[in-house]
Backbone as ProteinMPNN parsed JSONL, in Angstrom:
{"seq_chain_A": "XXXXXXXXXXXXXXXXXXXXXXXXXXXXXXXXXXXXXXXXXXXXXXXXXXXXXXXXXXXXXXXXXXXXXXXXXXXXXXXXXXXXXXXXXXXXXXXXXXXXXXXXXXXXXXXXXXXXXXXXXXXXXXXXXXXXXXXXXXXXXXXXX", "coords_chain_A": {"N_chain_A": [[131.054, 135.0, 255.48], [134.51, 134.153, 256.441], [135.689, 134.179, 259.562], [138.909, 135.322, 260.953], [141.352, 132.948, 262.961], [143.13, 134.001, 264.311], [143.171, 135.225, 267.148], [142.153, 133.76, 268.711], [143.946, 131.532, 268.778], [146.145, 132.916, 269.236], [146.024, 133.433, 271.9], [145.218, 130.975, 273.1], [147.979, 129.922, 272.81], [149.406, 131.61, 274.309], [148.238, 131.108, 276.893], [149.075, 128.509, 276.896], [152.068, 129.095, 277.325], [152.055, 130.467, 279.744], [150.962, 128.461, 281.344], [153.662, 126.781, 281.565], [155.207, 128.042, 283.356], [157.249, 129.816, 282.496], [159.292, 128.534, 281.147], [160.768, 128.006, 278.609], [159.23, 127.312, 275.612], [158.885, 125.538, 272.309], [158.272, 125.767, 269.409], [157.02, 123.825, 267.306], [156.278, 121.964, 269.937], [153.875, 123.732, 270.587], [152.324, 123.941, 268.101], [151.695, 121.272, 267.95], [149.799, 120.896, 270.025], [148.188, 123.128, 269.52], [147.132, 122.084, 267.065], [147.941, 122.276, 264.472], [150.166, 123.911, 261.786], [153.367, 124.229, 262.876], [154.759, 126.301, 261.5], [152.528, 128.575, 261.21], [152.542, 128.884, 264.326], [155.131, 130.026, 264.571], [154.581, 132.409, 263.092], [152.458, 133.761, 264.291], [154.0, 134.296, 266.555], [155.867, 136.18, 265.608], [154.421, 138.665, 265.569], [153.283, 138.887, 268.348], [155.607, 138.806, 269.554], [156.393, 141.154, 268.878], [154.631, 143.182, 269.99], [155.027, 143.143, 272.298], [154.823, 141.122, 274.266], [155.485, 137.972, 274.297], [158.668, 136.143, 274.423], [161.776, 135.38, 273.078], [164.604, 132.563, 273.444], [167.133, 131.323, 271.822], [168.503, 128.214, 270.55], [169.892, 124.997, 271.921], [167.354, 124.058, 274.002], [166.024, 126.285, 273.899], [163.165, 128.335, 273.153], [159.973, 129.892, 273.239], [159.005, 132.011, 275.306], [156.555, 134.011, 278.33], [156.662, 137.494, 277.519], [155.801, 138.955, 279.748], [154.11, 139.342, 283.108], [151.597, 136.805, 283.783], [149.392, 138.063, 284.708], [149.172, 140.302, 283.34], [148.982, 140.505, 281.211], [146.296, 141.374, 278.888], [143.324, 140.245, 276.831], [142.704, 142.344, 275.105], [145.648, 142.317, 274.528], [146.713, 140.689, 272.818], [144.484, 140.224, 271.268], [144.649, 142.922, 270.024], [147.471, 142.437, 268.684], [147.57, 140.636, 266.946], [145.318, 140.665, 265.493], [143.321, 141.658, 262.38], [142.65, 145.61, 262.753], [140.345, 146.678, 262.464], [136.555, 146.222, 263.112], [134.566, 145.59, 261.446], [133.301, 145.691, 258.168], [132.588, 147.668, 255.623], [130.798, 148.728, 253.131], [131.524, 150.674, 249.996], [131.625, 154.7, 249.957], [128.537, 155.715, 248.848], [127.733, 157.37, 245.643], [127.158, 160.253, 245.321], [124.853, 161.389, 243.929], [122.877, 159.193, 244.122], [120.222, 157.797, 245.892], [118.929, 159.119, 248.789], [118.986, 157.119, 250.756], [121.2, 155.489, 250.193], [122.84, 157.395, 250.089], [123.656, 158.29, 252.938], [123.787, 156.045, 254.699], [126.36, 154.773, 255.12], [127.553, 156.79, 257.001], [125.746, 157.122, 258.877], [126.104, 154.788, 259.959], [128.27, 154.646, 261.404], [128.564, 155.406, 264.01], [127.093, 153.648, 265.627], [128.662, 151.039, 264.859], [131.5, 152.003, 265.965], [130.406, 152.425, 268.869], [130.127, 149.498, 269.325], [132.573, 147.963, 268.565], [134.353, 149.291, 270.709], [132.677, 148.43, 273.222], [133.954, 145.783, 272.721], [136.519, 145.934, 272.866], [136.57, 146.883, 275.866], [135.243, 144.559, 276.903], [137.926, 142.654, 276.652], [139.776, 144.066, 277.244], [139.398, 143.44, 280.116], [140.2, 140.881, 280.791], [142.477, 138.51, 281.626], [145.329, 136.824, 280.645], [145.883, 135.036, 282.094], [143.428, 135.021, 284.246], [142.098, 133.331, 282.218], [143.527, 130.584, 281.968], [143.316, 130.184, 284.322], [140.725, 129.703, 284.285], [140.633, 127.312, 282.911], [142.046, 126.002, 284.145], [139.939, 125.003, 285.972], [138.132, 123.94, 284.792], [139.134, 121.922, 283.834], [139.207, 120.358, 286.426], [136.555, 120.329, 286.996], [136.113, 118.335, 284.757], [137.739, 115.881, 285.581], [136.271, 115.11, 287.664]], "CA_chain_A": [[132.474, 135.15, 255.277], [134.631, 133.135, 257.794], [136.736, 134.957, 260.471], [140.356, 134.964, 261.192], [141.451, 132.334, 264.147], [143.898, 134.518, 264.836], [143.263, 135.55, 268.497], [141.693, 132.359, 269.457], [145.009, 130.55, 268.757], [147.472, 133.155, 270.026], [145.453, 133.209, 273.059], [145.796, 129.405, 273.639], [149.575, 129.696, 273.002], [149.676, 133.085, 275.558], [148.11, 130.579, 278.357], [150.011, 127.323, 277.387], [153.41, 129.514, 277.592], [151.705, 130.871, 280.976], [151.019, 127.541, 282.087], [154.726, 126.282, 281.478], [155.402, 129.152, 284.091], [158.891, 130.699, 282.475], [160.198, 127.816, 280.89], [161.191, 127.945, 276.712], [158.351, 126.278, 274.701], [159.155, 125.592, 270.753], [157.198, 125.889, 268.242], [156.548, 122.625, 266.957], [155.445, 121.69, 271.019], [152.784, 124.44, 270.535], [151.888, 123.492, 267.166], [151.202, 119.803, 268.355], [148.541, 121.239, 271.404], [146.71, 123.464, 269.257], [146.418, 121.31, 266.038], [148.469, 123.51, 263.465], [151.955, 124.115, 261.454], [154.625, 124.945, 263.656], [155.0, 127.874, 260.747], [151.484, 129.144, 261.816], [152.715, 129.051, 265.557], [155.867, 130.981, 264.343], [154.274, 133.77, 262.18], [152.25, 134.461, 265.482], [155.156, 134.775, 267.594], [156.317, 137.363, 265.399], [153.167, 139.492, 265.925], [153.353, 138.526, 269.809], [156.697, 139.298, 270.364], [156.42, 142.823, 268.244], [153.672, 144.054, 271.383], [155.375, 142.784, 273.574], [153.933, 139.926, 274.928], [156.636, 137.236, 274.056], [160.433, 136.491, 274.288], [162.073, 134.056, 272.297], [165.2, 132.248, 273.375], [167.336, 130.271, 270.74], [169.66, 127.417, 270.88], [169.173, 124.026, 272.624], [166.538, 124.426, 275.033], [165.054, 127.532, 273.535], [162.069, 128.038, 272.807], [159.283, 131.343, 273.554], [158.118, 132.227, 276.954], [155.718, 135.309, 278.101], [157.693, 138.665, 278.034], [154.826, 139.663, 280.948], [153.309, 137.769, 284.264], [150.4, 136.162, 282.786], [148.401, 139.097, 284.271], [149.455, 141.494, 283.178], [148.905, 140.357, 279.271], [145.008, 141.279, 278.553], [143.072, 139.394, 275.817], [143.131, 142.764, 274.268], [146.57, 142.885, 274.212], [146.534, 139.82, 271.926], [143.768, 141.292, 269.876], [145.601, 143.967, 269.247], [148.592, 142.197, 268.189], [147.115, 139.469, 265.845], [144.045, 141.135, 264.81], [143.163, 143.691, 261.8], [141.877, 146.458, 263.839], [138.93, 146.67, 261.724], [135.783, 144.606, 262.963], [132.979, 145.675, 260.552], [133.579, 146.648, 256.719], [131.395, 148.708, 255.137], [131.223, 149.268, 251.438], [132.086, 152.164, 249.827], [130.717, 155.615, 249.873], [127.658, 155.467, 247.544], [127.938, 158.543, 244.808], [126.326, 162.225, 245.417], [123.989, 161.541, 242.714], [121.865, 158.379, 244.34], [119.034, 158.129, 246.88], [119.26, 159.542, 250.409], [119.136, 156.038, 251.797], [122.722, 155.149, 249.585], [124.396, 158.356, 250.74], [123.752, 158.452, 254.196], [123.508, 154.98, 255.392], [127.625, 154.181, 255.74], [127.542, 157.627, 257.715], [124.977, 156.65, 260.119], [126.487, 153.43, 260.494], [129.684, 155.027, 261.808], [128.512, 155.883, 265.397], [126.704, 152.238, 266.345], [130.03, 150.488, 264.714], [132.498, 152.283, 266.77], [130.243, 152.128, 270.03], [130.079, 148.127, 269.147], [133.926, 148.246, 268.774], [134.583, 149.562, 272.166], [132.083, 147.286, 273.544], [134.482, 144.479, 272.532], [137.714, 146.382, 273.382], [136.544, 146.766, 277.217], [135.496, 143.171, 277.804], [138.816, 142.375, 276.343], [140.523, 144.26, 278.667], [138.941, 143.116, 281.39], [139.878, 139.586, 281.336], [144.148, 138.407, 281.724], [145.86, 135.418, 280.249], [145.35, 134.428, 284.19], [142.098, 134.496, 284.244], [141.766, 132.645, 281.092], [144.222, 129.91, 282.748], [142.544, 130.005, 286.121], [139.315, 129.055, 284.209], [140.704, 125.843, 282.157], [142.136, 124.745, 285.445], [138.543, 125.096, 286.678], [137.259, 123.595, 283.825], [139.993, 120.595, 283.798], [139.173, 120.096, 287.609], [135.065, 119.781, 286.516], [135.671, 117.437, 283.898], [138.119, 115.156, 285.975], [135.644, 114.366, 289.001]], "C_chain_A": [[133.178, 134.675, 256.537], [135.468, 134.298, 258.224], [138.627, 134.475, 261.044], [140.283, 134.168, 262.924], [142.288, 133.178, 264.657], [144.211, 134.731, 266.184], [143.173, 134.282, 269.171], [143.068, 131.985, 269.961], [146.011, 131.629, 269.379], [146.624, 133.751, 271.85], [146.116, 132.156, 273.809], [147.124, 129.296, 273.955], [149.877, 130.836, 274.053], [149.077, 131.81, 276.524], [148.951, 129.085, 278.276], [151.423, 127.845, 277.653], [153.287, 129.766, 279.248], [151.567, 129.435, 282.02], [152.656, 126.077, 282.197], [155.629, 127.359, 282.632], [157.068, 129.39, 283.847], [159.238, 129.813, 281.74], [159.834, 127.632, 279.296], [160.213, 126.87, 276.323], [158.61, 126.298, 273.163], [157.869, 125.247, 270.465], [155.973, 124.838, 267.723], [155.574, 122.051, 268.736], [154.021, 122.439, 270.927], [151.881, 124.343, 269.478], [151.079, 122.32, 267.498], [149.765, 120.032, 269.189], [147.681, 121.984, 270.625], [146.281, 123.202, 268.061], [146.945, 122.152, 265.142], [149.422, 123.666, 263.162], [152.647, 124.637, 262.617], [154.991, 126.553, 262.755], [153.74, 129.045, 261.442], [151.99, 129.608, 262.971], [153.803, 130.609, 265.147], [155.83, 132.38, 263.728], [153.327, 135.032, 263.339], [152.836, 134.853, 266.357], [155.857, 135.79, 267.069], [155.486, 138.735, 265.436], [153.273, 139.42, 267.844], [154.318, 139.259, 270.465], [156.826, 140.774, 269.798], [155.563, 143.483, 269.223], [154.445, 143.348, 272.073], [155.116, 141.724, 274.955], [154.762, 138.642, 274.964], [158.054, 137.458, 273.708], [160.429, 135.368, 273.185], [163.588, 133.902, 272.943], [165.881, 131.338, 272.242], [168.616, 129.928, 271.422], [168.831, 126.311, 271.179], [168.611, 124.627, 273.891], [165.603, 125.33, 274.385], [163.762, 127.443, 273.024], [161.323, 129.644, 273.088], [158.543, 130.875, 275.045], [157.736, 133.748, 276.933], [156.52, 135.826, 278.399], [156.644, 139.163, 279.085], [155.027, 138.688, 281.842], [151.821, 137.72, 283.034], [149.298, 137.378, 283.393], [147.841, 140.144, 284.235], [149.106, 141.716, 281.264], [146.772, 140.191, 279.901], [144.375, 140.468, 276.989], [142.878, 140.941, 274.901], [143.978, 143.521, 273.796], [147.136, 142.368, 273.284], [145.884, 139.902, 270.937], [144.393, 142.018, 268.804], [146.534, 143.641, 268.243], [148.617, 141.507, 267.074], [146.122, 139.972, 265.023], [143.932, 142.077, 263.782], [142.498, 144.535, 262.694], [140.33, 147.018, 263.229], [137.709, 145.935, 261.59], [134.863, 144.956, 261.771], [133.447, 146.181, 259.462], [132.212, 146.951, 255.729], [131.789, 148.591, 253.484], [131.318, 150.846, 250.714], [131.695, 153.231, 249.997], [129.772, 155.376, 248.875], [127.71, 157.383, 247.027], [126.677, 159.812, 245.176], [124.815, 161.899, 244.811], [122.905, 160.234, 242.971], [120.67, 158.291, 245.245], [119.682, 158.261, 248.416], [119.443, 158.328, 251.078], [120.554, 155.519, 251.255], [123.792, 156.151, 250.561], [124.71, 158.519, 251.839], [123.857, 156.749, 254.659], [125.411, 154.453, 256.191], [128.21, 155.687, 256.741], [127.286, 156.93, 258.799], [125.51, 155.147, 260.395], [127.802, 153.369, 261.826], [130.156, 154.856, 263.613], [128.068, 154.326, 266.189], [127.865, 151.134, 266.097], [131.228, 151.072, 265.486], [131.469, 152.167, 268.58], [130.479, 150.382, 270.254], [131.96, 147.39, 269.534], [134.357, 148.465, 270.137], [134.363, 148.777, 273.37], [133.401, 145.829, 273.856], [135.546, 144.562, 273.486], [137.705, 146.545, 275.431], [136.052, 145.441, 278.339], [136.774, 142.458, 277.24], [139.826, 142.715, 277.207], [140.329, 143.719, 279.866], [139.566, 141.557, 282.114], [141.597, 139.336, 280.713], [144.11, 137.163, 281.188], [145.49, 134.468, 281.798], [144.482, 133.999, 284.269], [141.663, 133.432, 283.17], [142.446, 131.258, 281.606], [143.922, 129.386, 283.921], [141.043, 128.913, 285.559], [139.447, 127.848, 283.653], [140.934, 125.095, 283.406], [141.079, 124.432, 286.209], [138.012, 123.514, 286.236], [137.695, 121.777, 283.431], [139.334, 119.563, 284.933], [137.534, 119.502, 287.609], [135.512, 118.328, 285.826], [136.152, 116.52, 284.46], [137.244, 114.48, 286.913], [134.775, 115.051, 289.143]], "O_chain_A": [[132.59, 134.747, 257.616], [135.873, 135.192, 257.48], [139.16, 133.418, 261.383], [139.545, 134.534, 263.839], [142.186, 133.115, 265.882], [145.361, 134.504, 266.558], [143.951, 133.838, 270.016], [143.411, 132.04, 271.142], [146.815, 131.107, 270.152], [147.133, 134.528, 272.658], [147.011, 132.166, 274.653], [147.553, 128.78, 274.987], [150.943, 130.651, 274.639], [150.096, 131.492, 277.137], [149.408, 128.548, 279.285], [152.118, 127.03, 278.26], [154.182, 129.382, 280.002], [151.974, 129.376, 283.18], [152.653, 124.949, 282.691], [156.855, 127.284, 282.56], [157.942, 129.219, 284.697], [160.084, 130.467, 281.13], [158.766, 127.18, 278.882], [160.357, 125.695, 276.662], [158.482, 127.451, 272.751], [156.882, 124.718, 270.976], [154.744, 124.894, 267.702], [154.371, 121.796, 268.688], [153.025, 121.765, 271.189], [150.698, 124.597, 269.705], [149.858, 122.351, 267.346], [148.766, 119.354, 268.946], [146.477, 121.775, 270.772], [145.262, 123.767, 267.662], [146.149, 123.074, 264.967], [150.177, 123.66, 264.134], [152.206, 125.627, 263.201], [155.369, 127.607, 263.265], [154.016, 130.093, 262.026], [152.036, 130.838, 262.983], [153.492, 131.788, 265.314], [156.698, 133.251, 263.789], [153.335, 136.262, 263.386], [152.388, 135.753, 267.068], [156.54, 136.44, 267.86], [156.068, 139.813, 265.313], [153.341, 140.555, 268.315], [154.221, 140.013, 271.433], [157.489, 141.546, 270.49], [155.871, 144.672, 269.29], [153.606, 142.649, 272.642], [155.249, 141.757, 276.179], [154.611, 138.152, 276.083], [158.583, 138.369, 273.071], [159.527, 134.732, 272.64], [164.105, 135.008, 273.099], [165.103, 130.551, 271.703], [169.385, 130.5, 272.194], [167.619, 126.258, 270.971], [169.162, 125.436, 274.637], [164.402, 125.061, 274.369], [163.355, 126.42, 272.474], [162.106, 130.592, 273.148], [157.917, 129.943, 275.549], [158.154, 134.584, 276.132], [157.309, 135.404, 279.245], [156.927, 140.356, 279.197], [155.678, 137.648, 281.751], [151.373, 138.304, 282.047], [148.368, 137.674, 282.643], [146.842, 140.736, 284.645], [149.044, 142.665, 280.483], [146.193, 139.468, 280.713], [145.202, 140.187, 276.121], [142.911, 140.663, 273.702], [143.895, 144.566, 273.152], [147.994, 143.007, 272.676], [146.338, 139.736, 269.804], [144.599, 141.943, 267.593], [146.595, 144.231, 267.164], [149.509, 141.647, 266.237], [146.114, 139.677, 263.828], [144.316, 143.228, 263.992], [141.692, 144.0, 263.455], [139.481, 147.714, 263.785], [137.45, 145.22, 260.622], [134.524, 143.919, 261.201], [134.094, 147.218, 259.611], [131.188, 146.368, 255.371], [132.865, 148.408, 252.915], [131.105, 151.94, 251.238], [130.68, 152.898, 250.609], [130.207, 154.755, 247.905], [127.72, 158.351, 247.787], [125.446, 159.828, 245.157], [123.78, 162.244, 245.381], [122.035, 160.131, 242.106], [120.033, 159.318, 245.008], [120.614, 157.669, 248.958], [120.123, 158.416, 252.1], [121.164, 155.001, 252.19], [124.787, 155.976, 251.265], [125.862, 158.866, 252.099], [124.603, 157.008, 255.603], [125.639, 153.986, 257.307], [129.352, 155.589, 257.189], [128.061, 156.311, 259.528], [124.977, 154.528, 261.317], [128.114, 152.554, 262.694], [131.164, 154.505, 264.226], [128.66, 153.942, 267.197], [128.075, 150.338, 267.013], [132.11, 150.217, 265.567], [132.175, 151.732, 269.49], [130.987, 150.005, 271.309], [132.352, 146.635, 270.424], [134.8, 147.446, 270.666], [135.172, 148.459, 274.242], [133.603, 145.171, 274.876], [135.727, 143.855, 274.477], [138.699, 146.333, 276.126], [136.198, 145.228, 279.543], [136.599, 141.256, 277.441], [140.587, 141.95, 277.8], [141.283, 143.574, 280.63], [139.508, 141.158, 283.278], [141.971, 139.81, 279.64], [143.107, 136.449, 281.199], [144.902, 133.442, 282.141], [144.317, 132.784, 284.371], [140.746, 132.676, 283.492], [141.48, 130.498, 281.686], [144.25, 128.3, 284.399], [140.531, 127.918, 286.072], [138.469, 127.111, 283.778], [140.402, 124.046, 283.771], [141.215, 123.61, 287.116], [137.684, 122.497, 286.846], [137.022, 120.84, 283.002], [138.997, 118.403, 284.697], [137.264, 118.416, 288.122], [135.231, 117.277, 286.403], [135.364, 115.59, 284.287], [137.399, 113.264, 287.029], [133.988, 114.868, 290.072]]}, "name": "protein", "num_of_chains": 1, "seq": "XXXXXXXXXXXXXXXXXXXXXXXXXXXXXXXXXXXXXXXXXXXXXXXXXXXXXXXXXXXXXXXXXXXXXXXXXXXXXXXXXXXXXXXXXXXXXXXXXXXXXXXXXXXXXXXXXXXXXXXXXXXXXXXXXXXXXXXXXXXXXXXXX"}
C-alpha cells in the first residue's frame, strides 16, 4: 500500500522557504522546484500555516515565508502538521468467540506499535529545517567539486 508524500514535500517547501531567508515565495515558484500543482503546494500551506510553521502574505510580491527561524521548526513539527497521526493500522478486534491467537494478537500489538511510534517521533524531533538545509548545502558543495 503506497504512503502519503506528504511530509517529504512539506519538508522540501519548509527548507526552500528557509533558504529564501524571509522573503515571500508563491506557490506556483514552489510547485515548479518540487515537481507538483501549485494546488498541492497550496493545500499544504494550509496545514503548515494551521501549526504554525508558515505565514502567508498576499498581494503583489506575496507569497509564504516561515512563521519560525528555520530552527526552531522540527521535522516533527511538519509531521505533525501534514501527517495522519496514525503510522500502523491494525484490523479490527477479532470476535470473543474465535481462537486465542485472533483475540489477543491486536492487543499485544499495541505496546511494540506505540514504542515504534515514539521511536520515530524522537528522531523527528531531533533534527530542524536547519539542519536539513545545512545538509543540502553540504550535499550541493560535494556534488559541485
Amino acid at each position: 500500500m503506497p504512503t502519503s508524500t506528504r511530509f517529504a514535500v512539506s519538508v522540501h517547501v519548509l527548507v526552500l522557504l528557509a533558504c529564501h531567508g524571509g522573503r515571500p515565495v508563491r506557490s506556483e515558484t514552489i510547485a515548479a522546484d518540487v515537481g507538483t500543482n501549485p494546488a498541492v503546494i497550496r493545500a499544504l500551506f494550509s496545514r503548515l500555516s494551521a501549526a504554525g510553521l508558515t505565514a502567508s502574505h498576499r498581494g503583489n510580491g506575496g507569497g509564504a515565508v516561515l512563521a519560525k527561524a528555520p530552527s526552531d521548526i522540527r521535522l516533527l513539527d511538519a509531521y505533525l502538521a501534514v501527517e495522519d497521526h496514525e503510522i500502523f493500522s491494525v484490523h479490527r478486534a477479532i470476535s470473543q468467540d474465535t481462537a486465542a491467537i485472533g483475540r489477543f494478537v491486536v492487543a499485544s500489538l499495541s505496546a511494540p506499535l506505540r514504542q515504534a511510534r515514539q521511536a520515530l517521533e524522537d528522531e523527528l524531533a531531533a533534527v530542524s529545517i536547519e539542519d536539513i538545509a545545512a545538509s543540502m548545502t553540504r550535499l550541493q558543495a560535494n556534488d559541485a567539486g
